[in-house]
C-alpha positions as CSV (number, residue, x, y, z in Angstrom):
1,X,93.5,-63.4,-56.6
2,X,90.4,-62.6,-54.9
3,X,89.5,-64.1,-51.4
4,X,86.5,-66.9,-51.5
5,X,83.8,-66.1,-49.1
6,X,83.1,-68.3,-46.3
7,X,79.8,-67.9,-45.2
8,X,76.7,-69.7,-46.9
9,X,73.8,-67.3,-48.0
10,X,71.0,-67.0,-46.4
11,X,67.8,-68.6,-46.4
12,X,64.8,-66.5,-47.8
13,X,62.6,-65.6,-45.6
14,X,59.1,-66.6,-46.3
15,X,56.8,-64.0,-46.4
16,X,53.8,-65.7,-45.0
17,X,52.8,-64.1,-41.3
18,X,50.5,-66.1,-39.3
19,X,49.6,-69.7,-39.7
20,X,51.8,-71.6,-43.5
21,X,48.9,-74.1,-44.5
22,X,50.6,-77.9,-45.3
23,X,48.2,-79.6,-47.3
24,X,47.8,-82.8,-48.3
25,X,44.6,-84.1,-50.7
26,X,42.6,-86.5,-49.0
27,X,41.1,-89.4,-51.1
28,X,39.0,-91.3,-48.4
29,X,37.4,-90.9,-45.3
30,X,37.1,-86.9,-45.3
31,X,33.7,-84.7,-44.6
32,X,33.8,-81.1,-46.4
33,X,33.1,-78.2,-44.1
34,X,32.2,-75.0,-45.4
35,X,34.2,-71.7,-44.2
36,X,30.6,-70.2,-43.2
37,X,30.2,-72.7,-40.1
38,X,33.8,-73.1,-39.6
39,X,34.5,-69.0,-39.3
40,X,31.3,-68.4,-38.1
41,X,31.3,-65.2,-35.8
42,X,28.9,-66.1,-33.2
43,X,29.5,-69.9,-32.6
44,X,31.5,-70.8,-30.0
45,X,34.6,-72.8,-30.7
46,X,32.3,-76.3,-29.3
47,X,29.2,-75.7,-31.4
48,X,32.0,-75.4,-34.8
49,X,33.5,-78.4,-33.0
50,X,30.3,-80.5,-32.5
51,X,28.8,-79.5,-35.6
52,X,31.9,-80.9,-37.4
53,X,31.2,-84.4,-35.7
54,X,27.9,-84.7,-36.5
55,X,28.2,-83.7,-40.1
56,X,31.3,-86.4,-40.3
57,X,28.7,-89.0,-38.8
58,X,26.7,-91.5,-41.2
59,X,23.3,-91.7,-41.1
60,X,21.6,-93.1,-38.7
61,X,24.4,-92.9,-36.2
62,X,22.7,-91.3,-32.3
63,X,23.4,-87.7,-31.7
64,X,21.4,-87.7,-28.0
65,X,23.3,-85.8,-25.2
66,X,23.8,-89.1,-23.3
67,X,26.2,-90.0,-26.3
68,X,28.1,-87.3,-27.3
69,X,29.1,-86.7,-23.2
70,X,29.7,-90.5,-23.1
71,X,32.0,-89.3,-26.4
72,X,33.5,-86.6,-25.5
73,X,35.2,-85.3,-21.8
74,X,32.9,-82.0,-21.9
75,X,29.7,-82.7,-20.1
76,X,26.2,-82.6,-20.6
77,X,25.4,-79.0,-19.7
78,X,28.0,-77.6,-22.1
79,X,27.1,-80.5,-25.0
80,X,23.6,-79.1,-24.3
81,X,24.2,-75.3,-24.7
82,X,26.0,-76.3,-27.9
83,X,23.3,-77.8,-29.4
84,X,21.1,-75.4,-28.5
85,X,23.6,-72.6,-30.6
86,X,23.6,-75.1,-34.0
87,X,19.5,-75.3,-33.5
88,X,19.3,-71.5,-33.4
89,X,22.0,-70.5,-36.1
90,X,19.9,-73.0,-38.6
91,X,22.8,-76.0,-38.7
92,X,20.5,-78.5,-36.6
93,X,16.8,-79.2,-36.1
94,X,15.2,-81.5,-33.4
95,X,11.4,-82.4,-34.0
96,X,8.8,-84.8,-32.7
97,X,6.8,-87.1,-35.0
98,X,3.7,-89.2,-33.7
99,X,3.4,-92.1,-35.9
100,X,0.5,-94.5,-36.7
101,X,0.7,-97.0,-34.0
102,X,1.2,-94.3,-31.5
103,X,4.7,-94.1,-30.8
104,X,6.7,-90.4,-30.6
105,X,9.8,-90.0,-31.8
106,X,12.3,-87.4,-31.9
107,X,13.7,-86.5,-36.0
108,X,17.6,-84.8,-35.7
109,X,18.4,-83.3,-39.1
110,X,22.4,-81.4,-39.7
111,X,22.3,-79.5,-42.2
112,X,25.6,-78.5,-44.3
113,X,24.2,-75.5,-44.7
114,X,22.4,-72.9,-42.3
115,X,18.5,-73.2,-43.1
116,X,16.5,-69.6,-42.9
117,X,13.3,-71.5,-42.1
118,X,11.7,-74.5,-40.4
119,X,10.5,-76.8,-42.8
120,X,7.0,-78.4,-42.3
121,X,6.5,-81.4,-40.3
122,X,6.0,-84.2,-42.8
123,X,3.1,-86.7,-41.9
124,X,3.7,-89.2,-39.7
125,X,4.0,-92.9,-41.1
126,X,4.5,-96.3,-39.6
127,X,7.6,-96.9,-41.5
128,X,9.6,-93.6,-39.6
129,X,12.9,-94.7,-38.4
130,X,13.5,-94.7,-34.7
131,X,14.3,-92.0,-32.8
132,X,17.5,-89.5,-33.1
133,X,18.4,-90.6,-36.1
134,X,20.4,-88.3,-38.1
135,X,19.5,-86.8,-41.5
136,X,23.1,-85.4,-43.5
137,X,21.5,-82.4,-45.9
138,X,22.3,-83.6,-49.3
139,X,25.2,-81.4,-50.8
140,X,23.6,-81.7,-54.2
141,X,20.1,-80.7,-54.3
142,X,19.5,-80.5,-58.2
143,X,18.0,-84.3,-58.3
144,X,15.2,-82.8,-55.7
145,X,14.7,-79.5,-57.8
146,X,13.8,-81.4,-60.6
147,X,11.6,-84.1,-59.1
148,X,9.6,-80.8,-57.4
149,X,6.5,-81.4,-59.4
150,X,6.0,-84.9,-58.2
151,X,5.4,-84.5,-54.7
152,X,2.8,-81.4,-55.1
153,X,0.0,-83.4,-53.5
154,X,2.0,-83.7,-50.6
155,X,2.7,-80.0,-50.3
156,X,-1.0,-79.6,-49.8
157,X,-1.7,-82.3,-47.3
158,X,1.0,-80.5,-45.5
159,X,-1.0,-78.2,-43.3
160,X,-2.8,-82.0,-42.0
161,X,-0.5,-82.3,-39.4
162,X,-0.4,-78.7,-37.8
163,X,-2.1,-80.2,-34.8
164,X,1.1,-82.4,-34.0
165,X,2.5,-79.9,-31.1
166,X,6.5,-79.0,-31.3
167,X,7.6,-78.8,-27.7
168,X,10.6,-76.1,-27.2
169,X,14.1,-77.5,-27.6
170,X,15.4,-76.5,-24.6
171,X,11.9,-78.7,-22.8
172,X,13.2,-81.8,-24.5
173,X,16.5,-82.0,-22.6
174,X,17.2,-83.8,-19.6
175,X,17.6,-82.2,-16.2
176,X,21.8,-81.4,-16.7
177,X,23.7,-83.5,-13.8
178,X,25.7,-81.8,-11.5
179,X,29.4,-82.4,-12.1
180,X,29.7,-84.1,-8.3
181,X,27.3,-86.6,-9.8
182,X,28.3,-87.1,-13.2
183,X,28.9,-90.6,-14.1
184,X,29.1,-91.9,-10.2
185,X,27.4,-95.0,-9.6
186,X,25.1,-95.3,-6.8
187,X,25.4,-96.7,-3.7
188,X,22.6,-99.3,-2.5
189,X,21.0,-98.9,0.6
190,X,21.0,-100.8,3.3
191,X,18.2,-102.9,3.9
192,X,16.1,-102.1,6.3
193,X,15.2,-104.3,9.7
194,X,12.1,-104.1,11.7
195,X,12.0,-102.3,14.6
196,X,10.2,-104.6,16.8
197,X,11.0,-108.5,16.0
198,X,9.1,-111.2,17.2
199,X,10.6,-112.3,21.1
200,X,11.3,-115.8,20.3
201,X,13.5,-114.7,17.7
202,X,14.9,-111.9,19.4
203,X,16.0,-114.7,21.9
204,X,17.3,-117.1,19.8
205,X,19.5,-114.7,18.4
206,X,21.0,-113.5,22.1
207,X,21.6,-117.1,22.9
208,X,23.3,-117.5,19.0
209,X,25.4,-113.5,19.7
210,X,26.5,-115.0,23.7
211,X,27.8,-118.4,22.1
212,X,30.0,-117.1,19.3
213,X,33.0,-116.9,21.1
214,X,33.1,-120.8,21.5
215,X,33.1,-121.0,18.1
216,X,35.7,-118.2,17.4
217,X,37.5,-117.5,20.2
218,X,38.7,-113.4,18.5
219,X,34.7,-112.5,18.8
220,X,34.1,-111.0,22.0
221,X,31.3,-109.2,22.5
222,X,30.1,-107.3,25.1
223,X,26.5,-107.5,26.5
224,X,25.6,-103.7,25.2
225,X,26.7,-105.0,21.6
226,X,24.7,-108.1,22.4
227,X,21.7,-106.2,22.7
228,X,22.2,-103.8,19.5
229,X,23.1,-106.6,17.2
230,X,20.2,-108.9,18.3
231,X,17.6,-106.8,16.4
232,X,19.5,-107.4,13.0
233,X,20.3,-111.1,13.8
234,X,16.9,-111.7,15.1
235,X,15.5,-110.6,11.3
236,X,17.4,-113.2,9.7
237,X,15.3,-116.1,11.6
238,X,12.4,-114.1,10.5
239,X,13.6,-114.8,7.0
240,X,13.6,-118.2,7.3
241,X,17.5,-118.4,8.2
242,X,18.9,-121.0,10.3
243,X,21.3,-120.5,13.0
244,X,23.9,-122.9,11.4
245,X,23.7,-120.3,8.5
246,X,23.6,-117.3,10.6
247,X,26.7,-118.5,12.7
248,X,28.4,-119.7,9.6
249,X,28.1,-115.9,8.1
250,X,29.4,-114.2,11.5
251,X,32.5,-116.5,11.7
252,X,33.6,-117.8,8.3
253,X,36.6,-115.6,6.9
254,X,37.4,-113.4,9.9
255,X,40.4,-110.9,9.5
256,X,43.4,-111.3,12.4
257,X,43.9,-109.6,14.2
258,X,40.4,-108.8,14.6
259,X,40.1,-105.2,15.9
260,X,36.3,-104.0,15.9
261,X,34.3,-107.5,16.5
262,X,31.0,-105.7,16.9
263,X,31.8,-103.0,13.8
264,X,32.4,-106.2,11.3
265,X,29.3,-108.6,12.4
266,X,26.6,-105.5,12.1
267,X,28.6,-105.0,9.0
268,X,27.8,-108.7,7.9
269,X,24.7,-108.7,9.4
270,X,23.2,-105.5,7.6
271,X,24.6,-106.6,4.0
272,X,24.1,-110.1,3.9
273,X,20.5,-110.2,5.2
274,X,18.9,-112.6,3.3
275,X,15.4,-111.5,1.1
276,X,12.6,-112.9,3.1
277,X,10.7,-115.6,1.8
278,X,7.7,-115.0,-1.1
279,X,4.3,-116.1,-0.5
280,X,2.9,-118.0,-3.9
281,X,-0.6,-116.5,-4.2
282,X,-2.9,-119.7,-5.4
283,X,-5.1,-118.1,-8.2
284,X,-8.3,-119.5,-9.1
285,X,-8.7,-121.4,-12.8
286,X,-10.6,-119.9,-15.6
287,X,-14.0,-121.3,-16.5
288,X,-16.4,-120.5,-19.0
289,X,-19.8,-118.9,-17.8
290,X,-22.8,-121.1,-18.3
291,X,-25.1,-119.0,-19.2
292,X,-23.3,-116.5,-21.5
293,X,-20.2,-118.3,-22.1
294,X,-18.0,-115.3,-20.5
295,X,-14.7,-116.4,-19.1
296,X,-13.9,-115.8,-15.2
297,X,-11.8,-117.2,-12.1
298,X,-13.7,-119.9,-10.1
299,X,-12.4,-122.6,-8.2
300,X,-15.4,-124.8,-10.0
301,X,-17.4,-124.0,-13.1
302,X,-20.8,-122.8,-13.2
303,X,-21.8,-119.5,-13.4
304,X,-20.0,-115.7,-13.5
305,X,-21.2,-113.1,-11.4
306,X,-23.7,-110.8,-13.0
307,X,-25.5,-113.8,-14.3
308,X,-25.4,-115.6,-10.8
């Protein structure tokens, strides 16, 4: 009686090396990408990237550096150059339009595949769509081929609109930011005081600086901080503050301990410095000229100034 072997056999051993593609067929939502763009030799690995996005994108959606940096964590400079490499291997195009009423806008075309040539500018029309809008190359072209006769008066009002001038690509991007300032809100400014108030005020606001520690006892001041924060306060009776007001803003919500008394009130000073107050310019009615019926600005009618 023979002896049963205990060991299992082995697997087989798959003769794929590299990368074993799992697939799955997609029904919806899926955007076909040929092998030429996504093997392409001299694309970098964002330009295949991008260039997948945008031909994924529906039409109309914006493309503009701005959006695809606010999209994605590479920044401008990069998203930029990338463009740039789709543009000059024929997978994008970026052209200028002037339409009727005078507006110029900016036509973004992806193309599915890589065009050899630039196509002709087509005339400009008031019913263009706005601007960086995004035109997905049709993967079908036969309807076009056969509708080719139709538009032959077009084809030679083409040259018409050689005049229109196509700026460079690279002139129609804006200034790259540095990465130290990319996405960093600014900081407003300080408003600034006059130098030389008027002396009443400059007064009144020494008599208001000496008198707020009877009002909150953890605001001492010395007499030099007297005289560098009187400036500041003085400004705020020049616009139109009173010293209820002013005193209220020094005092109200002070931190204990209080370390820095003269640090936080040319801090509160400085910020909440209120706008000064607008002068309303009284402008003179509109009358009608009496001898040639021309309309101008008079405080009473009669008549304009070339035929007074």
């Amino acid at each position: 009686m023979g002896t049963q072997q205990a060991s299992a056999p082995a697997r087989p051993v798959s003769a794929v090396r590299g990368v074993e593609h799992v697939n799955t067929r997609h029904t919806s939502r899926f955007t076909v990408i040929g092998n030429h763009l996504a093997q392409h030799r001299e694309l970098t690995l964002l330009a295949i990237g991008l260039a997948t996005h945008i031909q994924s994108l529906p039409d109309g959606a914006r493309i503009t550096i701005k959006h695809l940096a606010e999209r994605f964590p590479e920044g401008e400079t990069r998203i930029a150059k990338a463009l740039r490499e789709l543009e000059t291997h024929g997978y994008l195009s970026r052209d200028t339009e002037h339409l009727a009423n005078g507006q110029i806008v900016t036509r973004t075309r992806s193309y599915n595949q890589p065009r050899t040539q630039k196509p002709s500018p087509a005339p400009a029309s008031a019913t263009a769509p706005a601007p960086a809008l995004v035109a997905k190359a049709a993967p079908a072209p036969a309807p076009v081929a056969k509708a080719a006769p139709a538009p032959a008066p077009v084809a030679k009002a083409a040259p018409a609109p050689t005049p229109v001038p196509v700026p460079v690509p690279e002139a129609a991007l804006p200034r790259p930011r540095e990465p130290h300032e990319s996405r960093t809100p600014c900081t407003p400014r300080a408003p600034r005081t006059p130098h030389e108030p008027r002396p009443k005020y400059t007064h009144a606001a020494i008599d208001l600086l000496s008198d707020l520690h009877h009002h909150a006892p953890q605001v001492t001041l010395s007499q030099n901080d007297i005289t560098h924060l009187a400036p500041i306060a003085a400004t705020w009776f020049e616009n139109g503050s009173t010293p209820s007001a002013l005193r209220q803003a020094l005092t109200a919500d002070l931190p204990h301990p209080l370390k820095y008394p003269a640090k936080l009130l040319r801090h509160r000073l400085t910020v909440l410095l209120p706008s000064p107050p607008t002068q309303v310019r009284l402008v003179d009615p509109l009358q009608n000229c009496d001898a040639c019926d021309r309309a101008f600005r008079a405080p009473t009618p009669g008549r304009c100034r070339e035929c007074a």
